[in-house]
Structure formats: C-alpha cells, structure tokens
N, C-alpha and C positions, 0 to 999 in steps of 0.2 A: 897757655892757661890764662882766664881771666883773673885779671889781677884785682883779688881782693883784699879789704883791708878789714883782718879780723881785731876785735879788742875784748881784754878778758875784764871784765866785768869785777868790783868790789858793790861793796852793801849801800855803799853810796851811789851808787849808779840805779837804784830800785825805778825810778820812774823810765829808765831808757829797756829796761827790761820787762816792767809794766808793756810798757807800746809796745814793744815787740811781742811777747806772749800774748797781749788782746788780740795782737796783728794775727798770730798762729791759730789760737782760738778760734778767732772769730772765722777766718778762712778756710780750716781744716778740722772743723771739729769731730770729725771720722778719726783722727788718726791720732788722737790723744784721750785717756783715759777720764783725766778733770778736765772736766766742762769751765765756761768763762763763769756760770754763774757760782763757780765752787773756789774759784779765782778771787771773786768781786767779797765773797765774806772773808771779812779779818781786815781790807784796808789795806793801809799803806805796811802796818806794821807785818801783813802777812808776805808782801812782794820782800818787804827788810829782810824777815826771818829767812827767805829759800837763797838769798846772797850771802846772807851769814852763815849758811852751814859750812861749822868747820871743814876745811879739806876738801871744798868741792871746786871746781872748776864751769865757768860759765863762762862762754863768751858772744858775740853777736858779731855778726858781718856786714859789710859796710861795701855797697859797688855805686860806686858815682855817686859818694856821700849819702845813700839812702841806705836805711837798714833793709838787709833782703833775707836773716836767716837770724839761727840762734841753735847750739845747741850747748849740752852741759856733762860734765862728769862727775861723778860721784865715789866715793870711797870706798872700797867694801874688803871681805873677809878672806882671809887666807892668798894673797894675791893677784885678787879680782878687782876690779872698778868695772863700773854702770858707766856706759852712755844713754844718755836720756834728752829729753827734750828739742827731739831735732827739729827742725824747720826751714822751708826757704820759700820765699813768694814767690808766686806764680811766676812774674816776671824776669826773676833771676836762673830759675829752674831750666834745665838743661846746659850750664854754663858751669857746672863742676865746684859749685858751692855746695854745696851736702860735702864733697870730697874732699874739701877742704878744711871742712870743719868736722868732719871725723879724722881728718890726719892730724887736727890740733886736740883734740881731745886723747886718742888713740898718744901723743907727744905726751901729753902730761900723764897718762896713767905709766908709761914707759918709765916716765919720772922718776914714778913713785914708786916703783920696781914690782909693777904689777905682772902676771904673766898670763891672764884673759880679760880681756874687755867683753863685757856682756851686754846686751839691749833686749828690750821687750817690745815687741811689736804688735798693732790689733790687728786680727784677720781681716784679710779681704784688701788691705793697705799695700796692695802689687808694688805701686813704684818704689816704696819706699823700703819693702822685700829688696827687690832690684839694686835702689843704692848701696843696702848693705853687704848684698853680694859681690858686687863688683869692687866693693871694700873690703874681701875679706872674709866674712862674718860667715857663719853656716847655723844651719837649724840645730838644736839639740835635742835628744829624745825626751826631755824633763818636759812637764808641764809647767804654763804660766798660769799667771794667777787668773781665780775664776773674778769675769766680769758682771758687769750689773744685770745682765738678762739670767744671772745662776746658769746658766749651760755653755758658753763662750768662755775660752779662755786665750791668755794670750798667746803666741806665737813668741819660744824664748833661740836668741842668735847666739853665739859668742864666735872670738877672733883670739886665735894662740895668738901672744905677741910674742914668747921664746920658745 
C-alpha cells in the first residue's frame, strides 16, 4: 500500500483546505455539485464556517509531502453519516488514496456508532461509482436530489457498517 499520510483538519487549517478544494474544483468540476465560483462567495469566513461544523470530520492526504486528496464526513440522523467531498489528483489516482480515505472517514462514522455511511454521487462519474464499490458502497432505490438542469438527479450509495 502506498503510504500515505492523512491529517484531520480543524477551522484553523481553512487555507490548506481552501488549496485543496480549488485544487478539486478546479480539476473536477464534473463530479461535484458547488462549483468554484459558489466556493469563492462568502471568503475566508465561508471556507471557516464548512471546518467548524460541529461533529464533522475532514481530512486531507498528503504523498510525498504534496497534498493529493481530501474527503469529509458528516453527522447525520438516526445512525447514519455522509461521506462527502471525495478527491484525489490525477497524479495520485490509481494508488489507493480514495481507499484510504474512505477507510478514514468510514473509521470515524464507526466512531460515532453509526450503522450506514451514505454518499451522493453525480451521474456519468464511473470512476468514482467504481471507487465506491470496491469500498463497499451499493446503489439504493431512493432518489437523490434533483440537480440544476431540473431533470438530473443524483445517484444515492450507502455502506452497512453493522
């Protein structure tokens, strides 16, 4: 396994999470819902705000001191948590960073004594379908939410964890 070195992120870390999600943005902006320019309003206090939600989980990856990924966890109801915000650069891709960072997120919903991790995914985003299968994850008959074109929605995953 390539040995990566992930770090979980606090509200004080906004600028290294900044770089990184422009990094995701700007290179993939297929396979995330907000765009960079929906990013760019609110400033610094908006990048502060998405580190300070209570109880969420963010981290970033780090191979050969370069950041190559990011994703994040989120709270949710009756023993569910979100995974959200996956990413890995080109460069690092196919080297089992996605898998790594859904076993650290997938770790901390475990935590919290979740018993489904769930994600949302935009159609047409095969590899990234792929990573999550190969982690797990399977389609659910529910629909996701409708997207900006009104007829697209998203493609919802979830992973029993017990």
């Amino acid at each position: 396994m390539v040995m990566v070195h992930l770090r979980v992120l606090t509200a004080r870390d906004w600028p290294l999470w900044r770089e990184v999600r422009v990094a995701a943005l700007s290179e993939a902006p297929h396979a995330f819902k907000a765009g960079l320019a929906e990013w760019h309003n609110g400033g610094e206090e908006r990048w502060r705000e998405r580190l300070a939600m209570p109880a969420t989980y963010s981290i970033v990856a780090f191979l050969d001191g370069q950041t190559v990924g990011m994703a994040a966890g989120l709270p949710g109801d009756g023993g569910v948590c979100e995974l959200r915000s996956v990413w890995v650069s080109p460069q690092a891709r196919g080297r089992r960073v996605g898998d790594q960072l859904i076993a650290a997120v997938e770790g901390w919903a475990r935590q919290r004594g979740a018993m489904t991790l769930k994600l949302a995914v935009l159609p047409g985003n095969e590899p990234a379908v792929a990573l999550y299968q190969r982690n797990g994850f399977v389609d659910t008959e529910t629909l996701g939410e409708l997207l900006s074109d009104g007829v697209t929605r998203e493609r919802l995953m979830v992973k029993v964890l017990r």
